[in-house]
C-alpha positions as CSV (number, residue, x, y, z in Angstrom):
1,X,134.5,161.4,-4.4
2,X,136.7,162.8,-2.2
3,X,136.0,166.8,-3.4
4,X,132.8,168.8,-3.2
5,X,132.2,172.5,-4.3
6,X,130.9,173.5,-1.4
7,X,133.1,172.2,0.9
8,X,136.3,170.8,2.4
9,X,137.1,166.9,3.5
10,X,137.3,166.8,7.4
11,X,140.0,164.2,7.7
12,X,140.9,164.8,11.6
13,X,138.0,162.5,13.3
14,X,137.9,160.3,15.6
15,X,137.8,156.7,14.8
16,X,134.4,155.8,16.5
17,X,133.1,159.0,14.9
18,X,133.6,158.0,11.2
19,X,131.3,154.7,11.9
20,X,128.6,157.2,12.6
21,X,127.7,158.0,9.1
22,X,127.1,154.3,8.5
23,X,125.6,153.4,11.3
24,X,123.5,156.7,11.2
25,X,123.4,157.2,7.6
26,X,120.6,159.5,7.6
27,X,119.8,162.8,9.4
28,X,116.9,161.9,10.2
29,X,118.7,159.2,12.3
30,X,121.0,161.4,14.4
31,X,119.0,164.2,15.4
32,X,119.1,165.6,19.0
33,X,117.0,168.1,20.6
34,X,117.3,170.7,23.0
35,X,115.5,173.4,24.8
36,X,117.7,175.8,26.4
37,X,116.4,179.4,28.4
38,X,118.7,182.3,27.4
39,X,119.3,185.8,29.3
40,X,119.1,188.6,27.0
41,X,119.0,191.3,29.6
42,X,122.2,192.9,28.9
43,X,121.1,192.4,25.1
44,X,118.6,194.3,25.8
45,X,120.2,197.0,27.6
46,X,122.7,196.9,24.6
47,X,119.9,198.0,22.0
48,X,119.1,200.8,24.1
49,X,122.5,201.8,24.7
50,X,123.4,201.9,20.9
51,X,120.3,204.1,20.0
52,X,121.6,206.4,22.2
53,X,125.0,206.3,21.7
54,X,124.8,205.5,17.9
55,X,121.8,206.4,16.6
56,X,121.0,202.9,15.3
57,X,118.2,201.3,16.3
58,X,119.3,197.2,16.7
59,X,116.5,194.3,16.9
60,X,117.0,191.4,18.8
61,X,116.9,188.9,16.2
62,X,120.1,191.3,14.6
63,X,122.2,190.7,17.3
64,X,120.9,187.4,17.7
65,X,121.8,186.4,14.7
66,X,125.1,188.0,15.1
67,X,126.0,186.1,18.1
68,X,125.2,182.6,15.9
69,X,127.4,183.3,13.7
70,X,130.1,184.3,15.6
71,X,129.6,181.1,17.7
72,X,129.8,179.3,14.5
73,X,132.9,181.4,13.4
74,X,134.3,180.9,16.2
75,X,133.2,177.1,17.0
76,X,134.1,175.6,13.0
77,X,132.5,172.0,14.1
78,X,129.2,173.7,14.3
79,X,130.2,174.4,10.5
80,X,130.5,171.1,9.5
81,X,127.6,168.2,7.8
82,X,128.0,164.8,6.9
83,X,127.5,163.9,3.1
84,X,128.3,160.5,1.3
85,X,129.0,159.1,4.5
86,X,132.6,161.7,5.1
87,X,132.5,164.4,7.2
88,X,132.7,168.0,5.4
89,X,133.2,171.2,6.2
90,X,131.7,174.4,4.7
91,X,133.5,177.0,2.3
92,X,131.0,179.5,3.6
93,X,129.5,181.2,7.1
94,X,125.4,181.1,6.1
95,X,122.0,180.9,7.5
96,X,118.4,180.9,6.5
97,X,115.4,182.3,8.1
98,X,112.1,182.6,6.7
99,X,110.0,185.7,6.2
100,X,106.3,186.5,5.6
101,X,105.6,189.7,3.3
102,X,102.5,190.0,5.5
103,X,100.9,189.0,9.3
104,X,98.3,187.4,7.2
105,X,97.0,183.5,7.0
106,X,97.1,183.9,3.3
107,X,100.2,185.4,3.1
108,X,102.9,184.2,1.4
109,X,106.3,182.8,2.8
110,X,110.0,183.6,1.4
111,X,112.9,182.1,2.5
112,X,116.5,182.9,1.2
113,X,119.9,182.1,2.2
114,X,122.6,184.4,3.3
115,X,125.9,184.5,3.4
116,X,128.5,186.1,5.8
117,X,132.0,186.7,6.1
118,X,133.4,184.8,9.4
119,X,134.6,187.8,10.7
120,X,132.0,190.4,9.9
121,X,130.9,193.0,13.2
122,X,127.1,193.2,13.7
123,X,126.4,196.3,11.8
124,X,127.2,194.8,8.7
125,X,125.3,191.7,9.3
126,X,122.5,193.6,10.3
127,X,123.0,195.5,7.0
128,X,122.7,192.2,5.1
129,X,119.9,191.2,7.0
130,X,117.4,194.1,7.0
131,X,118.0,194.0,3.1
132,X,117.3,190.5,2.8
133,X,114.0,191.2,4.8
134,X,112.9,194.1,2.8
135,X,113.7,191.7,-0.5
136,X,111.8,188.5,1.0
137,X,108.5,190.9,1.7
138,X,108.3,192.0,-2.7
139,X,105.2,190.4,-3.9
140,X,105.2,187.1,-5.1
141,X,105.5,187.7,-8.9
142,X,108.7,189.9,-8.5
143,X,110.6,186.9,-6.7
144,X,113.2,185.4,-8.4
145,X,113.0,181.9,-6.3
146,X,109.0,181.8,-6.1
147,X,109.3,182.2,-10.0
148,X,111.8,179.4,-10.3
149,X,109.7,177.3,-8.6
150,X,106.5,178.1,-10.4
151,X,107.9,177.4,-13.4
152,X,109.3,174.0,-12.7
153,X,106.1,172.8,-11.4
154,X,104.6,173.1,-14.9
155,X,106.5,169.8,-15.7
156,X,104.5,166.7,-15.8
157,X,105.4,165.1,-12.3
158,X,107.7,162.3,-14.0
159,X,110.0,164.5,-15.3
160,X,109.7,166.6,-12.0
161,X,110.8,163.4,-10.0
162,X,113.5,163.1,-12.5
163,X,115.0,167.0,-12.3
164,X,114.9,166.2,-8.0
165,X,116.4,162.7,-8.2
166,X,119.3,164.0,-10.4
167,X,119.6,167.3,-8.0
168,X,119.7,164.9,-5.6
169,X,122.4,162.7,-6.7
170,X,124.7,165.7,-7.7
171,X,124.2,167.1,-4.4
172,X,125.1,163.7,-3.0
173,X,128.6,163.9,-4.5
174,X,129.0,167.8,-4.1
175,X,128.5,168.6,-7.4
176,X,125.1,170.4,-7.4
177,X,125.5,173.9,-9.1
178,X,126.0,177.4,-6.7
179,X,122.6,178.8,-8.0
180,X,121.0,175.1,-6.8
181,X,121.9,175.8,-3.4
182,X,121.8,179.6,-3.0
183,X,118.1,178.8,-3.9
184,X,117.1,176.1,-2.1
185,X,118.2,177.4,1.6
186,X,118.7,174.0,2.9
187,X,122.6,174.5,2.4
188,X,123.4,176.9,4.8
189,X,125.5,176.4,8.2
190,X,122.2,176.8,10.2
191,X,118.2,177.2,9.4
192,X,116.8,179.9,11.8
193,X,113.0,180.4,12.7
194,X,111.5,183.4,14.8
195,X,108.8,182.0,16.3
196,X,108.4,184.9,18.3
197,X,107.7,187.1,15.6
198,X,104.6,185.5,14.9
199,X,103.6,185.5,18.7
200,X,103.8,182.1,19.3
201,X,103.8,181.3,23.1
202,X,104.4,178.5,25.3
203,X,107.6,176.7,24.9
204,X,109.6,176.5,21.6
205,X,108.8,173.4,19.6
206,X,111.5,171.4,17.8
207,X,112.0,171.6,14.3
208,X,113.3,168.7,12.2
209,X,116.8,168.5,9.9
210,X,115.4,168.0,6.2
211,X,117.3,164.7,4.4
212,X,117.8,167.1,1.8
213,X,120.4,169.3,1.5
214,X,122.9,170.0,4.2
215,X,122.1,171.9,6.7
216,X,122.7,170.4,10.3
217,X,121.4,172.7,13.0
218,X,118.0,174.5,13.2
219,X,117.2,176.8,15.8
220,X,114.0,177.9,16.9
221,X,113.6,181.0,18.7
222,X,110.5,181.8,21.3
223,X,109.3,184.9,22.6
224,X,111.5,187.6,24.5
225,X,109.9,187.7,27.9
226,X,110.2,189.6,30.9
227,X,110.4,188.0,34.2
228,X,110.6,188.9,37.9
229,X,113.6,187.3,39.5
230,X,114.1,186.9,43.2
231,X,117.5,186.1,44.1
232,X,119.9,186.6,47.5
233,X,117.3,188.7,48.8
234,X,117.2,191.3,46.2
235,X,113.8,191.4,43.6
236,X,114.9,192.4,39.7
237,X,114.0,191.6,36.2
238,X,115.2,189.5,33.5
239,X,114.8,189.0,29.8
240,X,115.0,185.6,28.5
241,X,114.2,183.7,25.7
242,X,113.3,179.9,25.1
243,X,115.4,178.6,22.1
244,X,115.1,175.4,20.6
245,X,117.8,173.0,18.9
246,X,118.1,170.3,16.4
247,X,121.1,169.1,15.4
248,X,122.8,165.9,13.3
249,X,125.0,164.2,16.4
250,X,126.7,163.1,13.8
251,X,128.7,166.7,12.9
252,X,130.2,167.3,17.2
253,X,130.5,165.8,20.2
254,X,127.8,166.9,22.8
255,X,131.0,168.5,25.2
256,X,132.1,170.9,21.8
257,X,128.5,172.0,21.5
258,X,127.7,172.6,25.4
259,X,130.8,174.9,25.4
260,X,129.2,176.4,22.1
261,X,126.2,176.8,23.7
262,X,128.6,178.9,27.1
263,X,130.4,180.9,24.2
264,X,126.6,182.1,22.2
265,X,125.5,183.0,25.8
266,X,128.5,185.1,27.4
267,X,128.4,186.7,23.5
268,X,124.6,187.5,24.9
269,X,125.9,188.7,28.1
270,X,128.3,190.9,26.1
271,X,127.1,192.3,23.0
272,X,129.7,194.7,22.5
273,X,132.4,192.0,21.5
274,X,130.3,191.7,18.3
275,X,131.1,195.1,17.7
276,X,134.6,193.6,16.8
277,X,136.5,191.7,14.3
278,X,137.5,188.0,16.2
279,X,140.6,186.0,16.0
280,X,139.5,183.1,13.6
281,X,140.6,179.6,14.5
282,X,142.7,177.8,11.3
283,X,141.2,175.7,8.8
284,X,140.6,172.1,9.4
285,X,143.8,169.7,8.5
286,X,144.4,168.6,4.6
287,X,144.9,165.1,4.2
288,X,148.7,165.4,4.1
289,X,148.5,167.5,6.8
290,X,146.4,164.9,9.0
291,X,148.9,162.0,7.9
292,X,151.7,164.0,9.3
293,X,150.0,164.9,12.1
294,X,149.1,161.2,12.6
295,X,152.6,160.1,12.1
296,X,153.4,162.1,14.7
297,X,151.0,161.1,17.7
298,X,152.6,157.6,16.9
């Protein structure tokens, strides 16, 4: 099928690109890590700024999360997974992170997806995401997903294998329901993880891409630490952070995601910009589009 619901056909690849998906026809078989230091000192010095200036009283992981997803606004092939061996690109600008309600070994975990609008400025995604944080941290019997899932796993196993295999297939050929997805949080643009909330030290382990769903970049994010820097004779500090990346090969070239990479960082080193509404690049070509286009090189 040449439609999803949750997508649009990429048709403008290049040709030794569209043999990936059947020479790498699994995730699992494309994946590429990275480990990459980031300076967040003028982040930093942003937060502070804002407090005074505004009022509001910014996390890290906010404007963080705000610079992702402006990189991914801004960088569409970031946007992009590979499903029934075509390249697709998403409808929608999401993410997913999971929260615990408590600091607790027995605590629960809640993960839900969000969804942003390309161009939103960092007080509304920081809006969106304090509210989904204070929703993930309600008690297990009050959310909706947990109860879902609780419910379903009542089945005899048979018929639970069944229910996936059938998701599965549906999801295969795009045609897995909205409420499927939203619930899931394997759908989204990009899977986030803040290791650093939970005090984890030492560098930032790699997470793998799940074979289900369709979600082609995970980023794990370390601790914000404070270093002494000695350069051109003159002592200072710097805040940096060691973030980790997964990504399907597969979806970009490794050039287009090292100037992604330059774009998330000088978004870092500027923080205000997300304080504005960005020039969105156009939508990938439709297939008549791509023919002409085509025509055209020849």
């Amino acid at each position: 099928m040449s439609k999803r619901n949750d997508a649009v056909r990429v048709f403008d690849i290049d040709p030794y690109k569209q043999i990936f998906p059947y020479i790498m026809s699994r995730r699992s078989d494309a994946l590429v890590y990275q480990n990459m230091v980031f300076d967040l000192t003028r982040t930093v010095a942003f937060i502070k700024d804002q407090k005074i200036e505004s009022g509001r009283s910014y996390r890290v992981f906010e404007v963080f999360l705000a610079a992702i997803l402006r990189t991914i606004a801004l960088r569409p092939q970031l946007n992009r997974f590979v499903a029934n061996h075509r390249y697709w690109q998403r409808n929608e600008l999401s993410l997913n992170f999971v929260v615990k309600e408590s600091y607790a070994d027995d605590a629960p975990e809640h993960s839900m997806p969000l969804i942003f609008e390309p161009d939103m400025i960092l007080p509304q995604i920081a809006d969106i995401v304090n509210a989904a944080i204070e929703e993930q941290r309600m008690p297990a019997s009050s959310n909706f997903t947990d109860r879902a899932i609780l419910f379903f796993l009542r089945f005899p196993r048979p018929v639970i294998r069944f229910v996936v295999a059938i998701a599965r297939l549906l999801d295969r050929y795009g045609k897995a329901p909205k409420a499927l997805r939203d619930a899931d949080g394997l759908h989204t643009s990009i899977f986030v993880s803040n290791l650093g909330s939970i005090g984890m030290g030492g560098t930032s382990p790699h997470h793998h891409l799940y074979e289900w769903g369709t979600t082609s970049i995970f980023m794990t994010m370390g601790q914000l630490k404070r270093q002494r820097v000695y350069e051109d004779g003159v002592h200072f500090t710097k805040d940096t952070m060691e973030v980790g990346f997964t990504v399907d090969e597969r979806i970009t070239d490794g050039f287009y995601f090292a100037q992604s990479i330059k774009l998330f960082q000088e978004l870092l080193n500027n923080p205000e910009k997300l304080m504005e509404r960005p020039t969105l690049p156009p939508p990938p070509l439709t297939k008549r589009e791509y023919r002409r286009a085509l025509k055209a090189r020849r």
